[in-house]
Every structure is written in C-alpha cells, then in structure tokens.
CHARMM internal coordinates of N, CA and C (Angstrom, degrees):
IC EDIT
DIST 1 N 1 CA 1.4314
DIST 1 CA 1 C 1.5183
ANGL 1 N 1 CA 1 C 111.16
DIST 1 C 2 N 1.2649
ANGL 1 CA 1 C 2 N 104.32
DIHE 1 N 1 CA 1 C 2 N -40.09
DIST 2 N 2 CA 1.8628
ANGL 1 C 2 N 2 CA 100.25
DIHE 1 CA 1 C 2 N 2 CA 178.52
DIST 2 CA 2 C 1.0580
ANGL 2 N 2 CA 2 C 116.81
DIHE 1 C 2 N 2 CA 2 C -123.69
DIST 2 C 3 N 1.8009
ANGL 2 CA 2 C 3 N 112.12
DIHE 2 N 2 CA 2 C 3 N 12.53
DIST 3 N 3 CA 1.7903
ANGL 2 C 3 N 3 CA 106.43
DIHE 2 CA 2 C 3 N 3 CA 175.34
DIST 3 CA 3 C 1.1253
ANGL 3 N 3 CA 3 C 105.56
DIHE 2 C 3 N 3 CA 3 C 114.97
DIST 3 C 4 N 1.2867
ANGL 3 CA 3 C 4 N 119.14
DIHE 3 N 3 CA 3 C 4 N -178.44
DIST 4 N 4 CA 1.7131
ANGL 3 C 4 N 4 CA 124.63
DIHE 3 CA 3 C 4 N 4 CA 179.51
DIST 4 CA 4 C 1.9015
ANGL 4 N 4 CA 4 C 90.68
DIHE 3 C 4 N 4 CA 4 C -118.23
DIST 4 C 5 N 1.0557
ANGL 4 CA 4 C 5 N 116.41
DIHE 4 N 4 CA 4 C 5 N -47.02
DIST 5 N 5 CA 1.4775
ANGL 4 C 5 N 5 CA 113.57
DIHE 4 CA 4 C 5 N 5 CA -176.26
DIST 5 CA 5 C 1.2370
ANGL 5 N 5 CA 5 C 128.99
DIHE 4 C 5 N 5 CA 5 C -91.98
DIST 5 C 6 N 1.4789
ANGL 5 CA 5 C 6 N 121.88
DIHE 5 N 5 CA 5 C 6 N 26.28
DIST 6 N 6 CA 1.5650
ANGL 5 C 6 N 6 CA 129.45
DIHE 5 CA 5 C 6 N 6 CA -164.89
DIST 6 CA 6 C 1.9627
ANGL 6 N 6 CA 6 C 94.55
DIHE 5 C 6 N 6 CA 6 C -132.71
DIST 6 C 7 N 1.3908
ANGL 6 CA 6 C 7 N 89.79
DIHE 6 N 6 CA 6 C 7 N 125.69
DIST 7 N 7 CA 1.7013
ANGL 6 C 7 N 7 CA 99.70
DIHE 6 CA 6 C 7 N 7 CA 177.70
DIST 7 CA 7 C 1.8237
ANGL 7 N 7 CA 7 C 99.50
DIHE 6 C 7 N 7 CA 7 C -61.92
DIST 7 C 8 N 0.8553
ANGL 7 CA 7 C 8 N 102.65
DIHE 7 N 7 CA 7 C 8 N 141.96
DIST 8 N 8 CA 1.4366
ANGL 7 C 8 N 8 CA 105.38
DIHE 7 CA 7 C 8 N 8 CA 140.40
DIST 8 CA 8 C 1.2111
ANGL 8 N 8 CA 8 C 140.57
DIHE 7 C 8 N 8 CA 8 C -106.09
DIST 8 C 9 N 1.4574
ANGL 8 CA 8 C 9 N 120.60
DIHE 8 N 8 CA 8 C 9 N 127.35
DIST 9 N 9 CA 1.7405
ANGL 8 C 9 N 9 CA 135.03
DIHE 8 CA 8 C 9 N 9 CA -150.11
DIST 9 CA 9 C 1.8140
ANGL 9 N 9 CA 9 C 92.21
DIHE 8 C 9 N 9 CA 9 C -94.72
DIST 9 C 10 N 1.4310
ANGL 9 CA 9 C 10 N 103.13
DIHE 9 N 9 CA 9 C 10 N 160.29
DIST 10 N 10 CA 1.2095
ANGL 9 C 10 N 10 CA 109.58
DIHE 9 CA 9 C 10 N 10 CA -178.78
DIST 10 CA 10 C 1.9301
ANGL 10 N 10 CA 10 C 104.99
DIHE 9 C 10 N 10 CA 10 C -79.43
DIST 10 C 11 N 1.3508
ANGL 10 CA 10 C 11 N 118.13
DIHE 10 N 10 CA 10 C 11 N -27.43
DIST 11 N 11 CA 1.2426
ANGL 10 C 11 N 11 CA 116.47
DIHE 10 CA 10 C 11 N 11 CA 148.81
DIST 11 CA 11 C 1.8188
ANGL 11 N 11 CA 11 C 137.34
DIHE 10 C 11 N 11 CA 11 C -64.94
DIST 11 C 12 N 1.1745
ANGL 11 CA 11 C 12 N 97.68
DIHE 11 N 11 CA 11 C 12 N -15.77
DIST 12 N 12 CA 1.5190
ANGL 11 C 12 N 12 CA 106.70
DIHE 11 CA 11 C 12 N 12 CA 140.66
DIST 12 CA 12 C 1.4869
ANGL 12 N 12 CA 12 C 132.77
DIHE 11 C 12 N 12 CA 12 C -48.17
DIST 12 C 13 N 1.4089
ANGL 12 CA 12 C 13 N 86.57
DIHE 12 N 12 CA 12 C 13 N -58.68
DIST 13 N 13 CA 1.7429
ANGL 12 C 13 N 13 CA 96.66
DIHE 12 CA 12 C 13 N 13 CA 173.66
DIST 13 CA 13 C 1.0717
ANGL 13 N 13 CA 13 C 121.00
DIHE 12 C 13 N 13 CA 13 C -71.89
DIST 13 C 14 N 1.5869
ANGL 13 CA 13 C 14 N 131.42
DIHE 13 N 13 CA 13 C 14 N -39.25
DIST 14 N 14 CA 0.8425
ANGL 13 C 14 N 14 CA 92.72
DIHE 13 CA 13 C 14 N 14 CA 158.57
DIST 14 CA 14 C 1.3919
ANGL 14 N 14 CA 14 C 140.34
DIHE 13 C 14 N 14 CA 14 C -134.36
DIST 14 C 15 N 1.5782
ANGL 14 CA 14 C 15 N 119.36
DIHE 14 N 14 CA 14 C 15 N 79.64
DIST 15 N 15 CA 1.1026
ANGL 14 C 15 N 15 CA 164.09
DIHE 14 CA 14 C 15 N 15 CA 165.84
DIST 15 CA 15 C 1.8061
ANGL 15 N 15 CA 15 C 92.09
DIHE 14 C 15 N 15 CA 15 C -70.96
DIST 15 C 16 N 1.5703
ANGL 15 CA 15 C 16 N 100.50
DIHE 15 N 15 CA 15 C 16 N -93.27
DIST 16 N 16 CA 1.3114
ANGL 15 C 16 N 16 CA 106.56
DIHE 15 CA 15 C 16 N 16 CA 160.83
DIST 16 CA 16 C 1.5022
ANGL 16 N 16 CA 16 C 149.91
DIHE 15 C 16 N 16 CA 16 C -40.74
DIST 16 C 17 N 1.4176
ANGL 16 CA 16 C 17 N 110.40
DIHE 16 N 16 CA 16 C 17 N 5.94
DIST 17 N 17 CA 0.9957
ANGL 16 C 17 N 17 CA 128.52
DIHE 16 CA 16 C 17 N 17 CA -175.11
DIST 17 CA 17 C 1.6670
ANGL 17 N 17 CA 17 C 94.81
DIHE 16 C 17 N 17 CA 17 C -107.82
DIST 17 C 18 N 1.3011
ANGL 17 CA 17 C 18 N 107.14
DIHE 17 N 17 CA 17 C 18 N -68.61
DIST 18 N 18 CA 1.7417
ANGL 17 C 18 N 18 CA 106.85
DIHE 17 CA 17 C 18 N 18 CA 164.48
DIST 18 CA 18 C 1.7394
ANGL 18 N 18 CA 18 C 132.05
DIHE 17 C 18 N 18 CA 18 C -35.33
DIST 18 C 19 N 1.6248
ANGL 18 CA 18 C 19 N 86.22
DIHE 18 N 18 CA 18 C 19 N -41.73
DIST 19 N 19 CA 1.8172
ANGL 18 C 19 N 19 CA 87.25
DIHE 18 CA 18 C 19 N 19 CA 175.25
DIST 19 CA 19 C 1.5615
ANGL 19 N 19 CA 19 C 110.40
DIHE 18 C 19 N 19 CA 19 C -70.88
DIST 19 C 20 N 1.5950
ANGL 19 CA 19 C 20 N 109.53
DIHE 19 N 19 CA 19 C 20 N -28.03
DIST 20 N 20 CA 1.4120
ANGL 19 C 20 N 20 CA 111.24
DIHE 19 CA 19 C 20 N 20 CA 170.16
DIST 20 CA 20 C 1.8884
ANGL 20 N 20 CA 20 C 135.81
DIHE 19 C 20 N 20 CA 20 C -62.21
DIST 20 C 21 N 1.7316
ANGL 20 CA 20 C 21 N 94.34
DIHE 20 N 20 CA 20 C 21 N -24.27
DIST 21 N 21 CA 1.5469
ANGL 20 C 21 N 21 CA 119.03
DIHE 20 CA 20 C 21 N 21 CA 175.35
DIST 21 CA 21 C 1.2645
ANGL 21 N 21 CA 21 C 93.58
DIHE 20 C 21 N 21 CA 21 C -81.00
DIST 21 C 22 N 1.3649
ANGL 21 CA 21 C 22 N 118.18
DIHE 21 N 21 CA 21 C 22 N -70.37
DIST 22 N 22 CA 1.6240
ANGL 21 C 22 N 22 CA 105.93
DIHE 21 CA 21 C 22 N 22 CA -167.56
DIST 22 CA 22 C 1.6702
ANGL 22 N 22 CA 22 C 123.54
DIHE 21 C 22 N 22 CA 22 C -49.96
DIST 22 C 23 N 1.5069
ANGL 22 CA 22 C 23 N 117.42
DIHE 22 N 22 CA 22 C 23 N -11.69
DIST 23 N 23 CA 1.2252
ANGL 22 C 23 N 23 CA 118.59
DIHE 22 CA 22 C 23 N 23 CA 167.34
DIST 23 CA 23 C 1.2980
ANGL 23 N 23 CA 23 C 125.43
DIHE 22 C 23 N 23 CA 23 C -95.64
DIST 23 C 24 N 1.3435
ANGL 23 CA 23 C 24 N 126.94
DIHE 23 N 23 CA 23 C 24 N -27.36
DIST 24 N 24 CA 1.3438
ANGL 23 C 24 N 24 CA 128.55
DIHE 23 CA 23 C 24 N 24 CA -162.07
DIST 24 CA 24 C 2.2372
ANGL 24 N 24 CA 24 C 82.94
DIHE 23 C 24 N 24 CA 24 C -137.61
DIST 24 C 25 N 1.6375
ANGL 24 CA 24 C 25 N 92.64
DIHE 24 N 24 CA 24 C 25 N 162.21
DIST 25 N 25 CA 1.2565
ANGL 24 C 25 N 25 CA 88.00
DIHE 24 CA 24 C 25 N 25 CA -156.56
DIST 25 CA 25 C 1.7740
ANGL 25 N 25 CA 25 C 113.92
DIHE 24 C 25 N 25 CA 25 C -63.28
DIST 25 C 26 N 1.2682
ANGL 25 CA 25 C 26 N 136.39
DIHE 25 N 25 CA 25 C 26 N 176.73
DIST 26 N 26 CA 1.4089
ANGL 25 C 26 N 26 CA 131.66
DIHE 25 CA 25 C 26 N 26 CA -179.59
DIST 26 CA 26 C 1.0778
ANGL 26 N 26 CA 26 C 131.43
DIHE 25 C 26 N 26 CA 26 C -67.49
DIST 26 C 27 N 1.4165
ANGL 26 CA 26 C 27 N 95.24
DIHE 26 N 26 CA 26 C 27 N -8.27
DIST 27 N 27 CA 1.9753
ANGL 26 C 27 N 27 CA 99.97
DIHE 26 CA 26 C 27 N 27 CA 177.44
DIST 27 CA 27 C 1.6896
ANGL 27 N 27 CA 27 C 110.30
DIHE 26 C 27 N 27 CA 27 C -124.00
DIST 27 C 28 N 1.2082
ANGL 27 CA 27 C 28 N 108.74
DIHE 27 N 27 CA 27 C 28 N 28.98
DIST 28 N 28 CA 1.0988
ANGL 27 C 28 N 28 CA 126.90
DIHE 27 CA 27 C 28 N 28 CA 167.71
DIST 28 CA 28 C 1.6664
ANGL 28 N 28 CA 28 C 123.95
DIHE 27 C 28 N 28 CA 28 C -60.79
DIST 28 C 29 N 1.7850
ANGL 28 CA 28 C 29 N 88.88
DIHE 28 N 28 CA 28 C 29 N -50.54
DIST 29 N 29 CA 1.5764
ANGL 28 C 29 N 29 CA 95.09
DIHE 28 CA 28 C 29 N 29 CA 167.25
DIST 29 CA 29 C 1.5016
ANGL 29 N 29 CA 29 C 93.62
DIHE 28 C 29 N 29 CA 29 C -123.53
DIST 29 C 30 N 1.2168
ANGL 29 CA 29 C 30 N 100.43
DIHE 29 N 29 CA 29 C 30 N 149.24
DIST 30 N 30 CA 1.9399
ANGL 29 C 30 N 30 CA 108.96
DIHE 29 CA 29 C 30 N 30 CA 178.90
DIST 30 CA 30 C 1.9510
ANGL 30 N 30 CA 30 C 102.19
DIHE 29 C 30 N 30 CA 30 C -134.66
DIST 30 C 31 N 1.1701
ANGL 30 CA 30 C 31 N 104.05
DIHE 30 N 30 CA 30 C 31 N 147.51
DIST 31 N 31 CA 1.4113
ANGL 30 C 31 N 31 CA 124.43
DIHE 30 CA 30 C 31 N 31 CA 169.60
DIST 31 CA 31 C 1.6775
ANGL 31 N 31 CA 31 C 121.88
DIHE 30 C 31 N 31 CA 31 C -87.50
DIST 31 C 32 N 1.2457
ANGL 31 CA 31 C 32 N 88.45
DIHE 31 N 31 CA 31 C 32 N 103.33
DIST 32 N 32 CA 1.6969
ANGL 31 C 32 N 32 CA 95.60
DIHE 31 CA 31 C 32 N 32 CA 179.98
DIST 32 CA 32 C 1.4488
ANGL 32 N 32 CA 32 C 122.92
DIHE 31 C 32 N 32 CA 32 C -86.37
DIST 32 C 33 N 1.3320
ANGL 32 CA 32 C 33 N 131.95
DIHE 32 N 32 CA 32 C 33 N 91.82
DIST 33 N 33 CA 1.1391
ANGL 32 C 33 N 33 CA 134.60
DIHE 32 CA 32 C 33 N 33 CA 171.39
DIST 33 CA 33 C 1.8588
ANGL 33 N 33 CA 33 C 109.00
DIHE 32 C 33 N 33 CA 33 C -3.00
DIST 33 C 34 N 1.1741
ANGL 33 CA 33 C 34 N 112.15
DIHE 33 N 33 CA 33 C 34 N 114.73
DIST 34 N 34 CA 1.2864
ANGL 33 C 34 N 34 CA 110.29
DIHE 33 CA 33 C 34 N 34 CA 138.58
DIST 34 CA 34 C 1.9585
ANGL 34 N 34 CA 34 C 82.27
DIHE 33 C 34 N 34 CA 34 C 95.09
DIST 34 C 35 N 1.0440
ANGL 34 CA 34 C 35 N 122.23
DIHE 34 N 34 CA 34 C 35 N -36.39
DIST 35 N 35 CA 1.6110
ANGL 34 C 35 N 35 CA 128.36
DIHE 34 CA 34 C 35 N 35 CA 173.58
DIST 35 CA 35 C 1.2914
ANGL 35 N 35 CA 35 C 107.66
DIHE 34 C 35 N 35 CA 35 C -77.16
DIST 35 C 36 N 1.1757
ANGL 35 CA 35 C 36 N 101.51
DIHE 35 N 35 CA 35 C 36 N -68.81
DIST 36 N 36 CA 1.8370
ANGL 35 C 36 N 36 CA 111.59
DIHE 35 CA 35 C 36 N 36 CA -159.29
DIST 36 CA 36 C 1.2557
ANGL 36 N 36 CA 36 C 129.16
DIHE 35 C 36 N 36 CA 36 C 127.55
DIST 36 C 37 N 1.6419
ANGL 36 CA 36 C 37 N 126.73
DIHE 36 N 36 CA 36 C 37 N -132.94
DIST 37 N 37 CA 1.4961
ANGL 36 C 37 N 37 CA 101.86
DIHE 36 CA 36 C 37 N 37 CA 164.69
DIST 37 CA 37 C 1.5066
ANGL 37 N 37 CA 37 C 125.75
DIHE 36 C 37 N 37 CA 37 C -110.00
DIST 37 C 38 N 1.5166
ANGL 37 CA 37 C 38 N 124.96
DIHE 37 N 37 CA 37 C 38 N 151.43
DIST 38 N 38 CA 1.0188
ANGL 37 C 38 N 38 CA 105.39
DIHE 37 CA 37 C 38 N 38 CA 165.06
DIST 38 CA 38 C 1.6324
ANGL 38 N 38 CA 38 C 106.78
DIHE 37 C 38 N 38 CA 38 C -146.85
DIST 38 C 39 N 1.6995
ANGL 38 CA 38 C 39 N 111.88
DIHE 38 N 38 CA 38 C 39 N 175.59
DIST 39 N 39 CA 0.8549
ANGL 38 C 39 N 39 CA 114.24
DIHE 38 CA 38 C 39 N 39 CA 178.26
DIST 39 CA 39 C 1.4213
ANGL 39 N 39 CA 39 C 124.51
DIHE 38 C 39 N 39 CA 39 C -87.28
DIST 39 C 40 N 1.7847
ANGL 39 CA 39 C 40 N 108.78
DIHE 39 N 39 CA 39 C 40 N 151.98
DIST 40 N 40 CA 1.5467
ANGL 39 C 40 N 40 CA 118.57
DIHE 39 CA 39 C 40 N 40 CA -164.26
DIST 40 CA 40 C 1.5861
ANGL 40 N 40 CA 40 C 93.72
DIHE 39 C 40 N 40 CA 40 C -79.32
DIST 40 C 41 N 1.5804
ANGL 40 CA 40 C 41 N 107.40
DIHE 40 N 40 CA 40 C 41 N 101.53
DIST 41 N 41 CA 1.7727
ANGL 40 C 41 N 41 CA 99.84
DIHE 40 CA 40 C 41 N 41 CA 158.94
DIST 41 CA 41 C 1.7766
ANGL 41 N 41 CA 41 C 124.74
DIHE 40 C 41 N 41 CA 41 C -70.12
DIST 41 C 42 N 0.8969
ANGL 41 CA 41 C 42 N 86.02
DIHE 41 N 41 CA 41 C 42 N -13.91
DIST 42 N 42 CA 2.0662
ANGL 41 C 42 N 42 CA 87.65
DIHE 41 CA 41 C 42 N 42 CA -160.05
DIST 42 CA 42 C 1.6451
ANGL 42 N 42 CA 42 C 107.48
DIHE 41 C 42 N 42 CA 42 C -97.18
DIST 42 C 43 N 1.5031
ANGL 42 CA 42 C 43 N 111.91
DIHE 42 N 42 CA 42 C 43 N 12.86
DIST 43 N 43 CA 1.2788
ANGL 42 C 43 N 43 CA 140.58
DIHE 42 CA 42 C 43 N 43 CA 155.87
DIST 43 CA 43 C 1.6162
ANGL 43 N 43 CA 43 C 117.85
DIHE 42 C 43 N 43 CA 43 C -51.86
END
COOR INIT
IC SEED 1 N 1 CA 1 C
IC BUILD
C-alpha cells in the first residue's frame, strides 16, 4: 500500500483511516484510548 521504502507517518494513518470512515459507516473503526484503533466487531 505505501511501498517497501516509504516511512509511514502517523498522519498517514490516519489519512487512511478517514478515507476508510468516509466509506464504510463512522463507527466502523473506533479509537481506543491508550490502544489505538480498532475494529467494531459487534456490528
């Protein structure tokens, strides 16, 4: 997705995390304090 030789920035992620909300609904993926992100299973 981003290459073999390109860092990925934490604004990378989430860049891609947004293009992922704007497609599928917003609580699809959620931010867990202190974790990070994950996906909504009980969806």
């Amino acid at each position: 997705m981003f290459g073999k030789k390109k860092m990925v920035t934490e604004a990378d992620i989430r860049m891609c995390i947004k293009k992922i909300r704007d497609k599928t609904d917003a609580t699809f993926i959620v931010n867990k304090k202190g974790f990070g992100y994950k996906i909504d299973r009980k969806r």
